[in-house]
C-alpha positions in Angstrom: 53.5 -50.1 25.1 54.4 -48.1 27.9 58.1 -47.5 29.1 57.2 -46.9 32.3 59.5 -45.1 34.9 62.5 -45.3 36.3 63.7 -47.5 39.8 62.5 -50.4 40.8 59.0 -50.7 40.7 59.4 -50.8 36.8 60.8 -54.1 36.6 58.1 -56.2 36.9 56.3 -53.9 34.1 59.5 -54.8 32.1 59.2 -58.6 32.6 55.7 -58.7 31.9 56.2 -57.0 28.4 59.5 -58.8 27.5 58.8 -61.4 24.4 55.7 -58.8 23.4 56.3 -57.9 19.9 53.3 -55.5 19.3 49.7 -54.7 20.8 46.8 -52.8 20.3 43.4 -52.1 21.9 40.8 -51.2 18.2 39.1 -48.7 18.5 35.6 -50.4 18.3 32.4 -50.1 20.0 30.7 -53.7 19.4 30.7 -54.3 22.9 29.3 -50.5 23.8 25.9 -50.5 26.1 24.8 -46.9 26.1 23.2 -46.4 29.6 19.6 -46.1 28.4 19.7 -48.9 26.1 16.6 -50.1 25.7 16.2 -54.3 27.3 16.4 -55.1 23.2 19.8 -53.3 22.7 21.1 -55.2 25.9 20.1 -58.4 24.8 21.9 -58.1 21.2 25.4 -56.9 23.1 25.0 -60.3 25.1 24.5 -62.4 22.2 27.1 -61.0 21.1 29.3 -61.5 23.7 28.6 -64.7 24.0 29.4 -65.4 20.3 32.9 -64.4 20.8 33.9 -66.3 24.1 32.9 -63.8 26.6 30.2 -65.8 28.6 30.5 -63.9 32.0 29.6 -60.7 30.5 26.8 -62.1 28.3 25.6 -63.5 31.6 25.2 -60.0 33.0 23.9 -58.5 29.6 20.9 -61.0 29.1 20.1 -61.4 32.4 19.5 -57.7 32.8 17.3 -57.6 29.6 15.3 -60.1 31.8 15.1 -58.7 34.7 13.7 -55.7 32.6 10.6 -57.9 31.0 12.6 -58.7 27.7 11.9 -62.6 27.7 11.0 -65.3 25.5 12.7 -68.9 24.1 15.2 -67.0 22.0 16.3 -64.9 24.9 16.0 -67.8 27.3 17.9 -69.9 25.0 21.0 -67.6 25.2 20.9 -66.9 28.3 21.3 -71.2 29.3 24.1 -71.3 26.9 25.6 -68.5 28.3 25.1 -69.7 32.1 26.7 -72.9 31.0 29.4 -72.1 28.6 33.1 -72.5 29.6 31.5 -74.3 32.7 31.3 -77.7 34.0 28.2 -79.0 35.9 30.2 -79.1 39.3 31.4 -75.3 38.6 27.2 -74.3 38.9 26.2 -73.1 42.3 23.2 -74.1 44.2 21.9 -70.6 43.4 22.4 -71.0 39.6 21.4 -74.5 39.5 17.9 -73.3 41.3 17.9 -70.4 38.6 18.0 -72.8 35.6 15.2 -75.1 37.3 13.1 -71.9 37.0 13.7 -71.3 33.3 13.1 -75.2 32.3 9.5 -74.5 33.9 9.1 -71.7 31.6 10.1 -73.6 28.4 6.0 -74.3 28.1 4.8 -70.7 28.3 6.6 -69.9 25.0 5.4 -70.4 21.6 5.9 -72.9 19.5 9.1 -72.8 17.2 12.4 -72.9 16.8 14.0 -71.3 19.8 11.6 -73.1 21.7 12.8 -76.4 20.3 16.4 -75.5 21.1 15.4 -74.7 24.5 13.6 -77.6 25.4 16.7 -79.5 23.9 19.1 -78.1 26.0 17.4 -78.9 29.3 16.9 -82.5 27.8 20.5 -82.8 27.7 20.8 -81.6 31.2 18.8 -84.3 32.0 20.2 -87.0 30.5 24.0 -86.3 32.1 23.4 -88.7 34.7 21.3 -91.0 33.2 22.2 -94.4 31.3 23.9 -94.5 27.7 21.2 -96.0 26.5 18.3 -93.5 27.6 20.3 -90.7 25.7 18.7 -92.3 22.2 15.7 -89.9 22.1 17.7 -86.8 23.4 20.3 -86.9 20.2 17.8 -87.4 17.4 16.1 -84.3 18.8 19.8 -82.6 18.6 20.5 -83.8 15.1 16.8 -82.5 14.1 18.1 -78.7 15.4 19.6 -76.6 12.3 22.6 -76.7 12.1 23.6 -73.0 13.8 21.3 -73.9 17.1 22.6 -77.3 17.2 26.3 -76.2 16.8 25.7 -73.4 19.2 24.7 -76.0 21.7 28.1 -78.6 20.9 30.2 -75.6 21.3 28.7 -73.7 24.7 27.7 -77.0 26.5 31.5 -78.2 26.1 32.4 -78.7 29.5 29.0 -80.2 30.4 28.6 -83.0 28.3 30.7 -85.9 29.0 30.4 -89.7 28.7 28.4 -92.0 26.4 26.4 -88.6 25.5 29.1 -86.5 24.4 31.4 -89.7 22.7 27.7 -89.4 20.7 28.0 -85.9 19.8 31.6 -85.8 19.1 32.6 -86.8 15.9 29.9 -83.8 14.4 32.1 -81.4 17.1 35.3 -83.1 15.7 33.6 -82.5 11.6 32.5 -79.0 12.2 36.1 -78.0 13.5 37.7 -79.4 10.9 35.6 -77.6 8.0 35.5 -73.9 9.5 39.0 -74.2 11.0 40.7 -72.1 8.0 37.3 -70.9 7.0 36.7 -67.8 5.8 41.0 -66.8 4.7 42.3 -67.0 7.8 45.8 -67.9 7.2 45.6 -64.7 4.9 43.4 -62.2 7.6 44.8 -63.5 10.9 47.7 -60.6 10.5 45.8 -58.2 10.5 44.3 -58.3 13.8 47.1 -57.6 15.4 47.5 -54.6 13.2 47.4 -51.3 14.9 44.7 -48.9 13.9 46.7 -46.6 11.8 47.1 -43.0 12.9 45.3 -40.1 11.0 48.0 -38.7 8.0 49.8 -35.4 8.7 52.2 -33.1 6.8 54.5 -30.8 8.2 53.1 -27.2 7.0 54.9 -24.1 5.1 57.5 -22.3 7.2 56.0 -18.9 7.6 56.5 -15.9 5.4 58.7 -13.2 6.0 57.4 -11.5 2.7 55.8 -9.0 5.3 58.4 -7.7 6.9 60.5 -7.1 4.1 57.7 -5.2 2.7 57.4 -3.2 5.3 61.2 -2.3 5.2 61.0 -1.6 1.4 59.5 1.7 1.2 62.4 3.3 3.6 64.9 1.6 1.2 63.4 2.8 -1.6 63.1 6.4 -0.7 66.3 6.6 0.2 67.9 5.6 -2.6 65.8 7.7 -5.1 66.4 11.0 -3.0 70.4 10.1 -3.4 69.7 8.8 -7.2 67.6 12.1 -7.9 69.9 14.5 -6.2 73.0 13.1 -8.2 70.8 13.4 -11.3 70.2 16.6 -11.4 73.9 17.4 -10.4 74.6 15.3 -13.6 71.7 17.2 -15.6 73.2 20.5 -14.6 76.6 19.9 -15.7 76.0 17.8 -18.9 72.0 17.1 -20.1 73.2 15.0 -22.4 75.1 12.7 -20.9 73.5 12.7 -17.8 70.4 11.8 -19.6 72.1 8.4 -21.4 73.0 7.8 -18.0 70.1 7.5 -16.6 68.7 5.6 -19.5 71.5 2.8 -19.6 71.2 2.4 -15.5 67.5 1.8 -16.0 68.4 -0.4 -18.4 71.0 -2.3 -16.3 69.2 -2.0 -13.3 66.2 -3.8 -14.8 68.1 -6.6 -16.8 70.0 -7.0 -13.1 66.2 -7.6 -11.5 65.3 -9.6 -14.5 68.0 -12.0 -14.9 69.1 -12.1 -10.6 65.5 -13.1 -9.6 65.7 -16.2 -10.9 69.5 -16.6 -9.1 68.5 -15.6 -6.7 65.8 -17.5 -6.0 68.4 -20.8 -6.5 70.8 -19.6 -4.3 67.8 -19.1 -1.6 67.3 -23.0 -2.7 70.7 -24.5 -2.5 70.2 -23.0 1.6 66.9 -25.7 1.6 68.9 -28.2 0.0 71.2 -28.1 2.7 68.5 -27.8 5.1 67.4 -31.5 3.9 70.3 -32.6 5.8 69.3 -30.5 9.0 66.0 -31.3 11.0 64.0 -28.2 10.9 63.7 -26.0 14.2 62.3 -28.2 17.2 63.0 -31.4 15.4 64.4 -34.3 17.0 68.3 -34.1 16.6 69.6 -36.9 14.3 70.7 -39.2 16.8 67.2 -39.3 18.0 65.5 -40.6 21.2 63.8 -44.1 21.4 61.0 -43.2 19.2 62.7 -41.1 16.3 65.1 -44.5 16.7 62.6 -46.7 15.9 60.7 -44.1 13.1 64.9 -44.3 11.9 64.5 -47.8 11.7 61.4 -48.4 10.2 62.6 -46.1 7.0 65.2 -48.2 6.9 63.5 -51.0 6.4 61.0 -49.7 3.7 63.7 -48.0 1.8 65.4 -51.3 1.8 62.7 -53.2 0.3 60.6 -50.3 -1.9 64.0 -50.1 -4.4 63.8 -49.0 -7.9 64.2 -51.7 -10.0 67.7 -52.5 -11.4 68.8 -50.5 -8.2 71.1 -52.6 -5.5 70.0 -51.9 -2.4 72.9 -50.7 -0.5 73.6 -47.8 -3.2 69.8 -47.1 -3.3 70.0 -46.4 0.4 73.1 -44.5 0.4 71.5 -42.7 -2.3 68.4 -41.7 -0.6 70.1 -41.1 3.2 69.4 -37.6 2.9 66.3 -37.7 1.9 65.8 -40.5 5.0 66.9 -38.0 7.3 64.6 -36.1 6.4 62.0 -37.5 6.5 62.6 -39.1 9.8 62.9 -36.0 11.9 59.6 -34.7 9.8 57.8 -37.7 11.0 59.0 -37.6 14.7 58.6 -33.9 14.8 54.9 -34.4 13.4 53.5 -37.4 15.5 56.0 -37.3 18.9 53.1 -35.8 21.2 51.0 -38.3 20.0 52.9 -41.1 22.4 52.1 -43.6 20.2 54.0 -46.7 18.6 55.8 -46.5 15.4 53.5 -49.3 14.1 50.9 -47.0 13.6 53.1 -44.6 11.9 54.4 -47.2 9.6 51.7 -46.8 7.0 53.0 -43.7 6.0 56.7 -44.5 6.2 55.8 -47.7 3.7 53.6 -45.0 1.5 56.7 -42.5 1.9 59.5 -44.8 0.5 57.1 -46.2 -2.1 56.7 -42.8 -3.0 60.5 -41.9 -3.2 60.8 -44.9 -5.5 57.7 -43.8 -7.7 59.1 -40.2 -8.2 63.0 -41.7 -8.8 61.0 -43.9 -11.5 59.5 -40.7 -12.9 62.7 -38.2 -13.0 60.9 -36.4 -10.0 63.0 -36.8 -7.4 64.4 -33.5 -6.5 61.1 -32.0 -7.3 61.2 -28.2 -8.0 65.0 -27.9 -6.8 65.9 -29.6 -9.8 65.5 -26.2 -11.6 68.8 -24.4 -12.4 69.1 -20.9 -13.5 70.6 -21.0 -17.4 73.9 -20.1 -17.8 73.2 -17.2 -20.3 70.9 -15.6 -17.7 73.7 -15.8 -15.1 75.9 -14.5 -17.8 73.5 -11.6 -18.5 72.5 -10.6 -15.2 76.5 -10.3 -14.1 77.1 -8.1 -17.2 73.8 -5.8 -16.5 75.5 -5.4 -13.0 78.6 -4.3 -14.4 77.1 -1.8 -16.6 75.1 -0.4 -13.4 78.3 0.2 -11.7 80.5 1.5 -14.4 77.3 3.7 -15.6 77.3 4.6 -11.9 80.9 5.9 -11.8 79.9 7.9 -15.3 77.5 9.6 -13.5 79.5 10.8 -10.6 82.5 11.5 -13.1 79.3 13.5 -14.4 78.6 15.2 -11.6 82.5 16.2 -10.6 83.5 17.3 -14.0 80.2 20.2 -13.7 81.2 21.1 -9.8 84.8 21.7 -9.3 87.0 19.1 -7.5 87.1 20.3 -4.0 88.2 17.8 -1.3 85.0 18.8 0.3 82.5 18.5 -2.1 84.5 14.8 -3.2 84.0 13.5 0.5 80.1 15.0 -0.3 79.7 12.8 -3.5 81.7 9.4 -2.4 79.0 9.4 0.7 76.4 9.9 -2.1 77.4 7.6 -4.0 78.2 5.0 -1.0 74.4 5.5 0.0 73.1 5.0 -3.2 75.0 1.9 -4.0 73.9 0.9 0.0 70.4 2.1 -0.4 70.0 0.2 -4.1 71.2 -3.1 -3.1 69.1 -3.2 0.5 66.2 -1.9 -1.6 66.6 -4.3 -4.5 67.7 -7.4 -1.7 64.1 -7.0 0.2 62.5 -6.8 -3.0 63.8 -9.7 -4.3 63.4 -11.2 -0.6 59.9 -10.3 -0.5 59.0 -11.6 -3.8 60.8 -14.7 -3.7 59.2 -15.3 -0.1 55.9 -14.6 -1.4 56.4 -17.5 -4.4 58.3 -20.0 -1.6 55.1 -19.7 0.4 52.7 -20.8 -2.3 54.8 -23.3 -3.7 55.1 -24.9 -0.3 51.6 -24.6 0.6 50.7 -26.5 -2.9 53.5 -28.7 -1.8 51.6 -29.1 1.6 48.4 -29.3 0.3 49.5 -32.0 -2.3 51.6 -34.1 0.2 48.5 -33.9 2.9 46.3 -35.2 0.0 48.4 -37.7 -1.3 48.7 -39.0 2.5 44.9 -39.3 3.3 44.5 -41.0 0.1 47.1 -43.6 1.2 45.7 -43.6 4.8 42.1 -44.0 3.8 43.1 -46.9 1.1 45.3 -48.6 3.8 42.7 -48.2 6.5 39.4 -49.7 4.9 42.1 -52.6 3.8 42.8 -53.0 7.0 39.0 -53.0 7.6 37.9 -55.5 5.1 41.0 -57.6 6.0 40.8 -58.1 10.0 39.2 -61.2 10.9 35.8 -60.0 13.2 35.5 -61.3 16.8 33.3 -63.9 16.1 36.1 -65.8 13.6 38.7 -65.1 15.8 36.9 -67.3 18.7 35.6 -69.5 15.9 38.9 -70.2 14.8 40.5 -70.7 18.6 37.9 -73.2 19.1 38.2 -75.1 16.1 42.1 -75.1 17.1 40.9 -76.2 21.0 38.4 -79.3 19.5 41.0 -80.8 17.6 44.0 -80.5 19.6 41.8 -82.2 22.5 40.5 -84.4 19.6 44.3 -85.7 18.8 45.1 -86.1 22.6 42.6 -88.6 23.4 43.3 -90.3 19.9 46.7 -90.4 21.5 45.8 -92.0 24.6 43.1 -94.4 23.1 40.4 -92.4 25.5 37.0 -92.2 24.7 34.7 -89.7 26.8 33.7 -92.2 29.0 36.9 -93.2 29.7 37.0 -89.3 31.4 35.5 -87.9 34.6 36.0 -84.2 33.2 38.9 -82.5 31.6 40.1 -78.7 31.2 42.2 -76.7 28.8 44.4 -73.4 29.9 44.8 -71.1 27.2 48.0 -68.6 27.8 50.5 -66.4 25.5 53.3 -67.9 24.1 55.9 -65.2 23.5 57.3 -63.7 21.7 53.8 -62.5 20.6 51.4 -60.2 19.1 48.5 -59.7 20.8 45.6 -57.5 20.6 41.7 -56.5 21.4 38.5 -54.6 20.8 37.7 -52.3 23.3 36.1 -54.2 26.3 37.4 -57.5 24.7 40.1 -60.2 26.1 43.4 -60.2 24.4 44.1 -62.2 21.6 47.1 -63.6 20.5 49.3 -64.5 17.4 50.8 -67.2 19.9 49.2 -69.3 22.3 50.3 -72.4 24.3 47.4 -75.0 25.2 47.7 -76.8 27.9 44.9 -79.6 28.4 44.6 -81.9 31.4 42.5 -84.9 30.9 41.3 -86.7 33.8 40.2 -90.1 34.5 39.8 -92.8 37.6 43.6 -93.5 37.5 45.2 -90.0 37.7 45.7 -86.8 35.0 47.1 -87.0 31.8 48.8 -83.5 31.2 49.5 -82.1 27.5 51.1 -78.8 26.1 52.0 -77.5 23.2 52.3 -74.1 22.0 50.3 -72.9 18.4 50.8 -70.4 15.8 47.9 -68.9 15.3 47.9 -68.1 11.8 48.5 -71.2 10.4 47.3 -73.7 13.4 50.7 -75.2 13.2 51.6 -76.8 16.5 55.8 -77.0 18.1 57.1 -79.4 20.3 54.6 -81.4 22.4 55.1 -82.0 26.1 53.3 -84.7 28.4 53.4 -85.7 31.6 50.8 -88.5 33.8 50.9 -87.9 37.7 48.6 -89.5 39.9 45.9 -87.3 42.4 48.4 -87.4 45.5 50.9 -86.1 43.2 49.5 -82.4 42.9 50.4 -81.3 46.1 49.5 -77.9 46.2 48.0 -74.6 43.4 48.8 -71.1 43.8 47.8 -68.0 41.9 49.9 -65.4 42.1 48.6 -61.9 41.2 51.0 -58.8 40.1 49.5 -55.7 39.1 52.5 -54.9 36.8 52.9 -58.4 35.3 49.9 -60.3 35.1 48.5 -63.8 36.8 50.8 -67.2 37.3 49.6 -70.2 38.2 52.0 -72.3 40.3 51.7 -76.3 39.9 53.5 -77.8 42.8 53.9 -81.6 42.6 55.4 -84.3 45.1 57.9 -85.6 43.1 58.8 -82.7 40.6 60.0 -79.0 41.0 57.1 -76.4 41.5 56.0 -75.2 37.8 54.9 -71.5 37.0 52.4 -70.7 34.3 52.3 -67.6 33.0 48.1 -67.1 32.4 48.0 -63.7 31.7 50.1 -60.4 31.5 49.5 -57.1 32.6 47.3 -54.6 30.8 46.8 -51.7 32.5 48.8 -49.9 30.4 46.5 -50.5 27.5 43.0 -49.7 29.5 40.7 -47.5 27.3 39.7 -44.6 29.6 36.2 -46.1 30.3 37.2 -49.4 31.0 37.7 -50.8 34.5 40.6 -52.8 35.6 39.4 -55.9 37.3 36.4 -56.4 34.6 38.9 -56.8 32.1 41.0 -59.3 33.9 37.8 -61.3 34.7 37.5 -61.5 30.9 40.7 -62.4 29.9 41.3 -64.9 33.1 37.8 -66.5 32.1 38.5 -66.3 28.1 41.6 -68.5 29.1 39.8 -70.9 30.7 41.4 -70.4 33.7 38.8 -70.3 36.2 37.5 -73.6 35.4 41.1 -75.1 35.7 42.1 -73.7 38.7 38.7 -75.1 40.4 39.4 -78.2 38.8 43.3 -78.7 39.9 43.0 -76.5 43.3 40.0 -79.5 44.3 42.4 -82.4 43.2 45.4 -80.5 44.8 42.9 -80.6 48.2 40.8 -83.6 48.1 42.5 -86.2 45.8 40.1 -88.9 44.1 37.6 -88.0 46.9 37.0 -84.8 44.6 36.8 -87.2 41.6 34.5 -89.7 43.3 32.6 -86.7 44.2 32.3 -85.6 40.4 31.7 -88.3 38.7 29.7 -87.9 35.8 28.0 -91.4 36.7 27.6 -89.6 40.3 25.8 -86.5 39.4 22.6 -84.8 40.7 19.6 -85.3 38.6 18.6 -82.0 36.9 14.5 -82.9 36.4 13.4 -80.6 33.4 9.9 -79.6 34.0 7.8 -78.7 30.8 
C-alpha cells in the first residue's frame, strides 16, 4: 500500500485503506491482448473474461473478433451470454436489443451442432420471458437436453433475465449446481492464497570488499625496511662475534616463524571477535536499529517467525532472547537488501519464515555460530606468546652483540636503539600487513562461499515457496465460480425466508462490496477480490422491497449477523453515488422515514494500477463485477418513478423478443 504524503489531501487515501489488511495486483497476463492479435486470440481473451465475471470487457473482446470476420455459433453464443450477463432485460438498450435481433437471424446460417443448439436455446428463452407459464414446456426440455457446461453457462449468465414461472423452473438445478461446486476443488484450503503476494526474488547481502590489496601493496616497503635494519645489525653482530651472531640469527628465524605460525590463527580470531560484535551493529548504510516504518515491520515479522519456528524443548521467550542478536541482524540485512524495492513486507516474509526456520535447523545441528565457533587452542596461544618472547630477548642478544664488538659510545648507543626501534617498528608493520593481507584474502573467500551458499539456499526456498504458491492459488475462474455459488444460495435462503417464489418477484439485485477488515487482491486487468465481502440483496415484488445483508467470509462461506429491512416504493426517496478519487465509490440510500445510509461499493485503487493499466477501465470492472450498475439503475428508477417503474417492468409486461430462425 502506499503511505501517501503529508497534509490534507492524504486523508481520504488513509480512510479508504483503513480495515485493509493486505493487497496485491499478480503478476499475470491471462487478460493480455497483444495489439496484433489475431480475431482468434481476441476471442479466447473474451471467453475468458466472461468466465470469470468480467462481462463488459468480454463484450468488447468478442465483439471486435466479429467485427474482424471471426464468426460462427460458438462465437455468437458467447457473445449473447456475454451481452446479457449481469443484466436485466430492462438494463438492454434499444440499440443492443436491435443488435441481438440481428444475431437470432443468424442462428440458421451456422452448422448444425452443439453451439448451434445452445444458441438457438438462448434466444428461445428470450422469447418465452413474456409469454405464459405454460408455453415455457418446450423451451426447458430443450435446456435440460444442453450438456451440462452449455446449459450451466446459460443458468449462470442469463441470471438477471430469467424470472417468473420460467426461472422458478430452472431453479432448483441453479440452487443443485451451487451447492455441489461451492467448496469444490479445496477451496477452504486454496482461498488463502490468493491474497498472497507474489513473493519477491531472494537476495543475499554480498562479501564486504577486500583490503588484501592494499596491504599488499604496502608490504614490500615494510619488508625492505626491516631487512636493511635486520642485515645491517647482522653483520655488526657477525663482525664482532660469528658465532654468536650466527645462533642469533638462527633462533630469531626460528621464533619469528613459530610467531607467524602460531599468531595467524589468533589473529585471525581476534579479527572475528570484531565481526561478532559487528552482529550487533547494522553494517554501513543499514537501517539504524530503531528502524523506519518498513525495517519496523521486517522487525516484526522476525519476531513472529522466531516465535513460532522454536527448537524443540526450547520456551519461547528464552529462544528469542537467545537469538536477539542474531534477529538484529538479520533485520537490518533484510531492510538494507530490499528497501529500494518499496515494497510490502509480505513479500519479504518468505524469506524471513525460511530464515528463522533456518536458525532453528542449524541450532538443531550444533551450527549455529557457523565458522566463528572456531577458537584458537590454548597450546598455540601458549606457543606463539613464548616464540615472541624469544624474538625479543634473541633481539636484545643481538644488539648486546653488536655493542660488546663497537665500543659504548653515547653516540653510536643512540645509533643502535634507533636501529633497533626501526627494526622492531618495521617487523611488526611488515608482519601486521602480512598477516592482514592473508587473513583478508581467506575472509573474502569464506564469505563469498558464505554468499554463494546463502544465495542458493534462498532461491531454493523461493523457488519451492513460489510454485507452492502457484499450484495452491485458486485460478480466476474458481474464484468467480465460488462467489457465485455463495450469491445463488444466499438469494436461495432469502426467498426460502420470505416464502417467495420467482413469480412472486418483478426483478431483484444483489451489491457485492468489501467488508473490512480485508484482504483483497487481483490479476493484472482483473476486479479486486476479497477475503471479506458483505451482500446486500434487494428483492422486489408488487408490494414494496424486501432488503437483506449480511457480510461473508470468503474462505469458509460462513455468513455473520443478518440484517433486514421492508420499505415500500415511496419510501426510497432519493440515490446518490458519490465518487472520490482517493477513496473509492459510496452509494447513498436515502429513505423517508429513516436516516440517509452510505455504502461503501468500492475503494480506491490507483495506487495499485499496473503501469499499462488505465484508471477508469478498471473501475468500470470492479463497479460492474459488484453488481453495482444494475442496482443503482434498479433503485435510482424506484427512487424516481415509484411502482410506475415497476408497472413499467413487469416481467408479465415485457416486450416480445421474436427469435427469427
Amino acid at each position: 500500500m502506499n503511505d501517501g504524503s503529508s497534509g490534507t489531501h492524504n486523508s481520504a487515501a488513509h480512510d479508504s485503506t483503513v480495515g485493509i489488511q493486505a493487497e496485491t495486483v499478480h503478476n499475470s497476463n491471462v487478460y493480455f491482448v497483444h495489439p496484433d492479435a489475431s480475431p482468434q486470440d481476441k476471442y479466447k481473451v473474451g471467453v475468458r473474461f466472461l468466465e470469470d465475471g468480467i462481462p463488459s470487457r468480454a463484450r468488447d473482446m468478442i465483439s471486435d473478433a466479429i467485427a474482424h470476420r471471426y464468426d460462427n455459433a460458438e462465437v455468437r453464443f458467447h457473445w449473447v451470454l456475454a451481452m446479457l450477463s449481469a443484466r436485466a432485460y430492462h438494463d438492454l438498450s434499444t440499440e443492443e436489443l436491435q443488435r441481438l435481433r440481428h444475431a437470432s437471424r443468424l442462428v440458421g446460417t451456422y452448422p448444425e451442432g452443439e453451439w448451434k443448439d445452445a444458441l438457438r436455446v438462448v434466444f428461445e428463452l428470450l422469447a418465452m420471458l413474456s409469454a405464459a407459464d405454460g408455453e415455457t414446456g418446450r423451451v426447458l426440455e430443450r435446456v435440460r437436453a444442453l450438456s451440462p457446461r452449455r446449459r450451466d453457462a446459460i443458468l449462470r449468465h442469463l441470471d438477471l433475465v430469467l424470472t417468473g414461472g420460467l426461472k422458478d423452473s430452472l431453479w432448483v438445478e441453479s440452487r443443485e449446481r451451487a451447492e455441489r461446486a461451492r467448496f469444490g476443488n479445496d477451496r477452504a484450503q486454496r482461498v488463502w492464497a490468493y491474497f498472497e503476494p507474489d513473493p519477491i526474488g531472494p537476495r543475499a547481502l554480498p562479501p564486504r570488499p577486500s583490503t588484501a590489496a592494499a596491504a599488499r601493496a604496502a608490504l614490500p616497503a615494510r619488508v625492505g625496511l626491516f631487512v636493511a635494519i635486520a642485515g645491517f645489525l647482522w653483520v655488526l653482530a657477525l663482525l664482532s662475534d660469528p658465532a654468536g651472531a650466527f645462533i642469533e640469527l638462527l633462533v630469531a628465524l626460528g621464533a619469528g616463524l613459530a610467531a607467524v605460525r602460531f599468531g595467524r590463527r589468533w589473529y585471525q580470531e581476534r579479527h572475528q571477535k570484531v565481526e561478532e560484535r559487528e552482529l550487533h551493529i547494522p553494517r554501513q548504510g543499514a537501517p539504524a536499529s530503531s528502524g523506519d516504518g518498513f525495517t519496523n515491520r521486517v522487525r516484526h515479522s522476525f519476531d513472529y517467525y522466531f516465535s513460532v519456528r522454536v527448537p524443540h524443548g526450547y520456551d519461547r521467550q528464552v529462544w528469542l532472547d537467545h537469538t536477539a542478536h542474531i534477529r538484529n541482524s538479520l533485520v537490518a540485512e533484510i531492510a538494507l537488501l530490499y528497501r529500494e524495492s518499496r515494497i510490502s513486507v509480505d513479500r519479504v516474509n518468505w524469506l524471513i519464515r525460511y530464515l528463522a526456520e533456518d536458525t532453528r535447523d542449524r541450532h538443531n545441528r550444533g551450527a549455529l555460530l557457523g565458522r566463528r565457533g572456531d577458537r584458537t587452542p590454548t597450546v598455540a596461544k601458549a606457543l606463539c606468546a613464548v616464540a615472541l618472547i624469544t624474538l625479543g630477548l634473541t633481539t636484545l642478544a643481538l644488539l648486546r652483540t653488536v655493542i660488546s664488538g663497537t665500543g659504548e659510545s653515547e653516540l653510536l648507543l643512540a645509533l643502535l636503539a634507533g636501529a633497533g626501534a626501526g627494526a622492531v617498528w618495521s617487523g611488526h608493520a611488515a608482519a601486521t600487513l602480512w598477516l592482514e593481507a592473508k587473513g583478508e584474502e581467506q575472509r573474502f573467500a569464506e564469505e563469498t562461499q558464505e554468499y554463494q551458499e546463502r544465495l542458493t539456499a534462498r532461491q531454493v526456498a523461493y523457488q519451492k515457496w513460489k510454485s507452492f504458491l502457484d499450484a495452491t492459488r485458486p485460478s480466476e475462474l474458481e474464484m468467480e465460480t465460488w462467489l457465485t455459488c455463495d450469491k445463488t444460495l444466499f438469494v436461495d435462503e432469502a426467498l426460502r425466508h420470505y416464502q417467495l417464489t420467482w413469480r412472486d418477484l418483478t426483478t431483484h439485485t444483489i451489491l457485492i462490496t468489501p467488508a473490512r477488515p480485508y484482504k483483497r487482491g487481483r490479476v493484472r486487468g482483473g476486479p479486486w477480490r476479497y477475503s471479506r465481502y458483505s451482500f446486500r440483496l434487494f428483492l422486489v415484488t408488487q408490494d414494496g422491497v424486501r432488503e437483506i445483508s449480511t457480510e461473508f467470509n470468503f474462505t469458509d462461506a460462513k455468513r455473520g449477523y443478518e440484517q433486514r429491512s421492508n420499505y415500500r416504493f415511496d419510501a426510497l426517496s432519493s440515490v446518490q453515488v458519490t465518487e472520490r478519487a482517493q477513496s473509492g465509490y459510496d452509494l447513498e440510500l436515502v429513505l423517508t422515514n429513516g436516516p440517509a445510509r452510505n455504502i461503501r461499493v468500492k475503494d480506491a485503487d490507483t495506487h495499485q494500477l499496473a503501469p499499462e493499466e488505465d484508471a477508469q477501465e478498471i473501475a468500470e470492472i470492479n463497479l460492474n463485477s459488484a453488481g453495482f450498475i444494475h442496482t443503482f439503475r434498479l433503485l435510482e428508477g424506484i427512487a424516481a418513478d415509484g411502482k410506475g417503474w415497476i408497472e413499467r417492468n413487469n416481467p408479465n409486461n415485457l416486450p416480445s423478443f421474436r427469435v427469427t430462425d
